[in-house]
ROROMAR-503068 format. One line per field, with one value per residue (C-alpha): x, y, z; residue in one letter; residue number from 1. Coordinates in pm, 1 decimal. Layout:
% ROROMAR-503068
east [X;...];
north [Y;...];
up [Z;...];
residuo [A;...];
num [NUM;...];
//
This chain:
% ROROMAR-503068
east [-3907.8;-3693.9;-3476.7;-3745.2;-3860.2;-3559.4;-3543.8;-3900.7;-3789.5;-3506.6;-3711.8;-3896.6;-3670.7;-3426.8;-3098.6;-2987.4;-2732.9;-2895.0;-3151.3;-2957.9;-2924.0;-3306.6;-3433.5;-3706.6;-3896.8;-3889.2;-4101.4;-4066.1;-4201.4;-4474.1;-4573.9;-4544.5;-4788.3;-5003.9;-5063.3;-5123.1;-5351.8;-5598.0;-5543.0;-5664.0;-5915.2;-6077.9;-6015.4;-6259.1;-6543.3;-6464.2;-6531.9;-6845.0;-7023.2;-6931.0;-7119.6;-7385.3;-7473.1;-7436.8;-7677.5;-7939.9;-7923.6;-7946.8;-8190.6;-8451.8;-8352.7;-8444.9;-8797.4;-8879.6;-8761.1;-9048.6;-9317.4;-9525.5;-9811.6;-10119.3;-10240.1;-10646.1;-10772.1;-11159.7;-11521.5;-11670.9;-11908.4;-11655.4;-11432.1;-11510.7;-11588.5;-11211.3;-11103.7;-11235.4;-11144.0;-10767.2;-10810.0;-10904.4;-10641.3;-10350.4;-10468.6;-10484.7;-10095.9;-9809.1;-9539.2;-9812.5;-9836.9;-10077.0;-10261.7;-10440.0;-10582.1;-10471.9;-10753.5;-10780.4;-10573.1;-10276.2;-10319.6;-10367.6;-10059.5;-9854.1;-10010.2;-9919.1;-9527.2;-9668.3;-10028.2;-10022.2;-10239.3;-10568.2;-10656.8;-10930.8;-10875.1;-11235.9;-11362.3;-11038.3;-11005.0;-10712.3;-10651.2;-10726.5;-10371.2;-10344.8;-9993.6;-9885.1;-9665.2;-9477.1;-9312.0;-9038.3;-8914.6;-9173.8;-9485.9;-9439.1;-9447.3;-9520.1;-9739.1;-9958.3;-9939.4;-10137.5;-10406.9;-10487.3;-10505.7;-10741.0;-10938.7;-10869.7;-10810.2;-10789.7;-10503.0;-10121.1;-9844.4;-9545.8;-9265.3;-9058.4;-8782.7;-8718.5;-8669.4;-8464.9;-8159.2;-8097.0;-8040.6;-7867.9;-7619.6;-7606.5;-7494.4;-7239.8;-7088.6;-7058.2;-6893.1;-6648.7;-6638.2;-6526.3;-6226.0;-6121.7;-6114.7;-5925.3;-5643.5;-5614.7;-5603.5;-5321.8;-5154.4;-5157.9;-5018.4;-4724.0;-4667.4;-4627.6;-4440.8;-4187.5;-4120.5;-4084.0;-3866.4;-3656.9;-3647.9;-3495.4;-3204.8;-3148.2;-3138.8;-2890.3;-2679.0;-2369.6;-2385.3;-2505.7;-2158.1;-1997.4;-2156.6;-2090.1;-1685.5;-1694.7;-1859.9;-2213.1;-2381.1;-2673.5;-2916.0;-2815.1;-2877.5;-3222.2;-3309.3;-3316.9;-3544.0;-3804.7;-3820.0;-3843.3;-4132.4;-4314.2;-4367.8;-4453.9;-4735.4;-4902.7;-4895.4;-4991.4;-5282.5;-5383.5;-5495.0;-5693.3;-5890.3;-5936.8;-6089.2;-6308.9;-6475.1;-6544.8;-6726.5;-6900.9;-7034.6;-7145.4;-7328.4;-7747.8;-7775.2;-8147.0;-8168.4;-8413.1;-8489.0;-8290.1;-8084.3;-7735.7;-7609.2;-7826.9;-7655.7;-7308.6;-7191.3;-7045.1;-7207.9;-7085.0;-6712.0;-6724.2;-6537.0;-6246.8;-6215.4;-6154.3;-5917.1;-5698.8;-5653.2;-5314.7;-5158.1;-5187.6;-5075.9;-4740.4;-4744.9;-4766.7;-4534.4;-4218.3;-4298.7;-4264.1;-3982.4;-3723.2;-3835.7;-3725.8;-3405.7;-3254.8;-3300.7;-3171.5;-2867.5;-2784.5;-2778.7;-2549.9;-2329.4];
north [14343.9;14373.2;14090.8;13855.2;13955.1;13836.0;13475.1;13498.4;13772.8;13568.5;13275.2;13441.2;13616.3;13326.3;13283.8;13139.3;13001.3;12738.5;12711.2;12547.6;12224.3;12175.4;12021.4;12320.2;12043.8;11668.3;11400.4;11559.6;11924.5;11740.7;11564.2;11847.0;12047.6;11787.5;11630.3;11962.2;12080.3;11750.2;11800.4;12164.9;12069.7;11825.5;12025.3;12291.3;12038.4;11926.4;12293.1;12316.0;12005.6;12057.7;12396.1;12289.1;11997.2;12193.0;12484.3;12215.6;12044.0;12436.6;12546.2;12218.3;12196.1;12631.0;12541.2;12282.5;12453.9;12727.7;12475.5;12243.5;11995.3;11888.4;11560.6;11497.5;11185.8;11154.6;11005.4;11108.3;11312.9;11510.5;11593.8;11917.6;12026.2;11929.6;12075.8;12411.7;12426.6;12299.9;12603.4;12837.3;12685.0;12710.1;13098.9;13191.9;13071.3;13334.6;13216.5;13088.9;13339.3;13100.1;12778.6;12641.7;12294.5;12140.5;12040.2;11719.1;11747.6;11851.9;11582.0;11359.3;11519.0;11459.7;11081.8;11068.2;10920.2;10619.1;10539.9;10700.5;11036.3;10802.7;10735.3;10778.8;10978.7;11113.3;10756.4;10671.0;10767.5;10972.7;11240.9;11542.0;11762.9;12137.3;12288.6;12517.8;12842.3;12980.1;13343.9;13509.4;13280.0;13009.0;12875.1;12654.5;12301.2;12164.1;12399.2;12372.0;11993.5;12011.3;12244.1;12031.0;11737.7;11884.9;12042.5;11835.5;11499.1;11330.0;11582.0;11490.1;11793.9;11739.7;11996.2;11862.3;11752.4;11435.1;11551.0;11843.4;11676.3;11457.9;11704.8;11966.4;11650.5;11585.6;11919.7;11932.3;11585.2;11693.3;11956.1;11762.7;11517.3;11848.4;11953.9;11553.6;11547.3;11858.4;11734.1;11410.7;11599.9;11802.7;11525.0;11365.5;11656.2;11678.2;11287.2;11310.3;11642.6;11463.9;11194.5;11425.3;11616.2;11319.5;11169.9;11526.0;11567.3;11172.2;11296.2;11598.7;11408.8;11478.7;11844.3;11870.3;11706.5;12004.3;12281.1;12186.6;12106.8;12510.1;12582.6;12591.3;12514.3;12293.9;12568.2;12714.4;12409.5;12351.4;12691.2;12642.1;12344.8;12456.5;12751.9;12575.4;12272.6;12631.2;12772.0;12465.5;12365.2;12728.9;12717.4;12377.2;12456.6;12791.2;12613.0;12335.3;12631.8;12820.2;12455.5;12352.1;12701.7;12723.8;12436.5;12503.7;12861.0;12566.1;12405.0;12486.0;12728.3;12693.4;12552.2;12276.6;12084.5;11765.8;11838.5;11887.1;11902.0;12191.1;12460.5;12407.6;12756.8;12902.3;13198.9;13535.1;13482.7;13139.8;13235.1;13332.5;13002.4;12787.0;13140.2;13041.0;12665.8;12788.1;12962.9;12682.8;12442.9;12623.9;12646.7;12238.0;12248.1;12438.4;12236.1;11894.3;12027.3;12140.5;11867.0;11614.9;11832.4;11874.1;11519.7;11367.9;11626.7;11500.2;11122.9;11205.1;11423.1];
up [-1317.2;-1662.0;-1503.1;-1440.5;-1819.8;-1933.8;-1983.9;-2080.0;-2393.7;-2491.8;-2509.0;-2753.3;-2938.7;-2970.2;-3100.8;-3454.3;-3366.1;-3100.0;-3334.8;-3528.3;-3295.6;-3358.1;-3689.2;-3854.7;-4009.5;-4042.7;-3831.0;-3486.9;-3607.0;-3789.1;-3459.9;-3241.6;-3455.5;-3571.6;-3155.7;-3018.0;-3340.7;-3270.2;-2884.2;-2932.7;-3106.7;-2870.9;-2626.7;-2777.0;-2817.7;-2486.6;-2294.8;-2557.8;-2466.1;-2110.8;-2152.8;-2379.7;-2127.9;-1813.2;-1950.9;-2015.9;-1753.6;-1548.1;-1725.1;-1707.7;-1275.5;-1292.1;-1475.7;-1236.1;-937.9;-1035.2;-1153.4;-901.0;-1006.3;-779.3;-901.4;-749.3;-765.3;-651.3;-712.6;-1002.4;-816.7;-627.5;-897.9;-945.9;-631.5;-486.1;-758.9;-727.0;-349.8;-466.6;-715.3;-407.7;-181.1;-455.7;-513.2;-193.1;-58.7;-67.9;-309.8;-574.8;-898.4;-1090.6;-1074.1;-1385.8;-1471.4;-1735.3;-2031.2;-2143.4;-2442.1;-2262.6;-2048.6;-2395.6;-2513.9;-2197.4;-2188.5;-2583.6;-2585.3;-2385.7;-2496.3;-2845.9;-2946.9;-2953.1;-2603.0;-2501.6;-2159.7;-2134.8;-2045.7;-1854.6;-1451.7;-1487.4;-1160.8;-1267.5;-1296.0;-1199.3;-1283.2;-1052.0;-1116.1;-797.0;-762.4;-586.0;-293.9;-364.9;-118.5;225.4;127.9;436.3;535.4;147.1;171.5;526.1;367.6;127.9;317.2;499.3;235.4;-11.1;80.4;-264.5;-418.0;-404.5;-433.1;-635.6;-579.1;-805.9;-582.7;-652.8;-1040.2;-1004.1;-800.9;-1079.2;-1323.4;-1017.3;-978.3;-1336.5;-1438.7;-1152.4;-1266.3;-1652.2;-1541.3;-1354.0;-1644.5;-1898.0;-1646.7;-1633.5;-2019.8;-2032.0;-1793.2;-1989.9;-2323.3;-2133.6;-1980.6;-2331.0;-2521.4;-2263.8;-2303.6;-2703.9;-2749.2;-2478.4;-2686.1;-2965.0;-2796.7;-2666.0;-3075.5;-3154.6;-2909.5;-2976.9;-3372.4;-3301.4;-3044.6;-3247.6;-3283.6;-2920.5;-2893.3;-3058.7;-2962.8;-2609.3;-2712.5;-2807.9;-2483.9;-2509.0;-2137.0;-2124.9;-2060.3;-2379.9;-2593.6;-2391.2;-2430.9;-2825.6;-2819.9;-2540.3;-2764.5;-3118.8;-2991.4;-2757.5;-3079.5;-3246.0;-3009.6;-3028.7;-3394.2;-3409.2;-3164.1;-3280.7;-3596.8;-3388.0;-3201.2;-3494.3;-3703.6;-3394.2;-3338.1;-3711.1;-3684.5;-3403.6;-3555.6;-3828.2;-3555.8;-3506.8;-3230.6;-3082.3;-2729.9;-2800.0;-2456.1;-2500.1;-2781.0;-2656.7;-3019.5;-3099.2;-2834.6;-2885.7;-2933.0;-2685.4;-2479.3;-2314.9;-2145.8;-2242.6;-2558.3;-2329.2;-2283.7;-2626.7;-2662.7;-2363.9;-2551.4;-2785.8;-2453.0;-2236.4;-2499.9;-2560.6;-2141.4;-2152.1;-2443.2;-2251.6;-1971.4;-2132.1;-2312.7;-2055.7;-1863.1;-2130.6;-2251.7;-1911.6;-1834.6;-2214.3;-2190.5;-1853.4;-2029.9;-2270.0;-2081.2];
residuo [X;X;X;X;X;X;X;X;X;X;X;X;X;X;X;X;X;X;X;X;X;X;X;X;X;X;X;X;X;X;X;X;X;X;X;X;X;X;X;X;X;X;X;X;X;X;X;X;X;X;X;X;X;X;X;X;X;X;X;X;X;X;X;X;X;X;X;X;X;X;X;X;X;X;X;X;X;X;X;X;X;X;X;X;X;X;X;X;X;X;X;X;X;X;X;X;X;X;X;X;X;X;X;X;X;X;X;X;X;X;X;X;X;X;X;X;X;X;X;X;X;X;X;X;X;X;X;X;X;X;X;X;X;X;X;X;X;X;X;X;X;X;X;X;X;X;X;X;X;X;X;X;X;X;X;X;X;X;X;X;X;X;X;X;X;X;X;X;X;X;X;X;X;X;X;X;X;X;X;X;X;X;X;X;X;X;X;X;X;X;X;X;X;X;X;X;X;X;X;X;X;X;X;X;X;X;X;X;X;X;X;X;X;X;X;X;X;X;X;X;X;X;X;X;X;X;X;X;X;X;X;X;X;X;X;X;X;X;X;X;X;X;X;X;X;X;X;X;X;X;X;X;X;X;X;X;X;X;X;X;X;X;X;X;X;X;X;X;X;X;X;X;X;X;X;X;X;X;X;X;X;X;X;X;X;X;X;X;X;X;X;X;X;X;X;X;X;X;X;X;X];
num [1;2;3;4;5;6;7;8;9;10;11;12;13;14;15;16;17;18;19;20;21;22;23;24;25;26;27;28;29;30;31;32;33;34;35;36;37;38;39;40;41;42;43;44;45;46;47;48;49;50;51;52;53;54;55;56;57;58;59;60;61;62;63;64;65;66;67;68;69;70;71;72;73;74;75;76;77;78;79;80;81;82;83;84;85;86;87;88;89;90;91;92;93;94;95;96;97;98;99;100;101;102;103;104;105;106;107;108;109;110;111;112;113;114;115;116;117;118;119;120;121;122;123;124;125;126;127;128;129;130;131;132;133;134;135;136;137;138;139;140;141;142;143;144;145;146;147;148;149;150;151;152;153;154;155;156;157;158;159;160;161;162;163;164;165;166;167;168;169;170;171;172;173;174;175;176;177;178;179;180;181;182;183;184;185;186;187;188;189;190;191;192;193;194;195;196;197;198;199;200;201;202;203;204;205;206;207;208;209;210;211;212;213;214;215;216;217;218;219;220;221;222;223;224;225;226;227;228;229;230;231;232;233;234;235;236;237;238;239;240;241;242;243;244;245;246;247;248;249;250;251;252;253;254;255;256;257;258;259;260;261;262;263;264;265;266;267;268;269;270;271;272;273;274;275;276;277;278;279;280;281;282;283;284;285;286;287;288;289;290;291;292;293;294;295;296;297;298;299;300;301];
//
């Protein structure tokens, strides 16, 4: 086990003297700190909106998977009697915890965003809407759709179905559409800290010249710069993580229905996540690194 440590302790221990081969400052350090700082940083706001979105979208397909609305539509004169027997129907099937009309100012209210808060729904023919509340594994569609129909011929159920997928698919895509950002953040972190990699062993070709004419090996030489642009990166993204999640503890945190903005903190284990950012930048970091030292070294061997 202490063997296997090995190359992972001297990687982070280091040695001064292959340190040397790799410029502490200058345009490539500044590059390597700055590109995984901004990548660290997006990638924060990524996982939060990718969160923020997905609970939305969960929470609005939950409420609508529990809610139901019977729409009745009838004569004047028979209003109110098919909507008493849709009251005694709706109370009377397992899976149902409440059925209420709705008054007519709901219904105003609900009308409002398209008519404005004027209209005049007493003298309008507008079905009659009763909002229906179900309980533990819900009520037999099929089976409440053919009572009605035969005791109440003018109503028409609404399970929601056709309003929930949406959101179910939406929530399921956003997701996907989080983990796709975060790959291309990754793939674009490895892409600059390569070239800045490549720009520094170009830089320090002549005393990569030396230090192998005194016997240095390749993996010694490498060694120094995976190590140097590691460290680097996890600096440089430690300070992204650390700017993004202060301003998303800036950010409102009520859970207003439509407002993905105003829920962007994260909740419960998700703060694992934005923590994991700095590690798995200096993992992308040492990648892209000995990648692109082993490969320049064996150029200018």
């Amino acid at each position: 086990m202490i063997d296997r440590l090995r190359p992972v302790l001297a990687l982070i221990k280091g040695d001064p003297q292959a340190d040397r081969a790799v410029p502490p400052t200058g345009f490539t350090a500044r590059l390597t700190v700055f590109t995984a700082g901004a990548m660290a940083f997006l990638a924060v706001f990524a996982l939060a909106l990718s969160f923020a979105t997905g609970r939305v979208a969960d929470r609005w397909a939950e409420e609508l998977a529990r809610t139901s609305t019977l729409r009745i539509s009838a004569p004047e004169g028979q209003a109110a009697a098919q909507l008493a027997t849709a009251i005694t129907v709706l109370e009377t099937t397992p899976g149902i915890a409440e059925a209420r009309a709705l008054t007519a100012d709901e219904q105003r209210a609900l009308l409002e965003p398209w008519f404005g808060p004027d209209l005049p729904i007493e003298t309008l023919p507008i079905p009659q809407l009763i909002e229906i509340i179900e309980e533990g594994e819900g009520y037999d569609t099929t089976g409440l759709r053919a009572r009605l129909q035969a005791e109440v011929p003018g109503a028409v159920l609404d399970d929601h179905t056709r309003w929930r997928a949406p959101l179910v698919d939406a929530a399921e895509r956003l997701r996907a559409l989080g983990w796709l950002v975060l790959l291309l953040i990754g793939a674009a972190t490895a892409a600059m800290i390569t070239l800045a990699a490549q720009s520094a062993l170009s830089a320090n070709a002549q005393v990569i010249r030396v230090m192998r004419l005194v016997g240095a090996k390749d993996t010694y030489i490498a060694r120094a710069f995976v190590r140097r642009f590691t460290v680097r990166a996890l600096i440089g993204a430690a300070m992204g993580v650390f700017a993004a999640l202060a301003l998303v503890l800036l950010m409102p945190d009520s859970e207003v229905a439509g407002g993905f903005l105003t829920g962007l903190r994260f909740r419960g284990v998700e703060w694992i996540w934005p923590l994991l950012v700095p590690l798995l930048a200096a993992i992308v970091a040492f990648a892209a690194t000995r990648h692109a030292a082993f490969r320049t070294l064996r150029e200018q061997s």
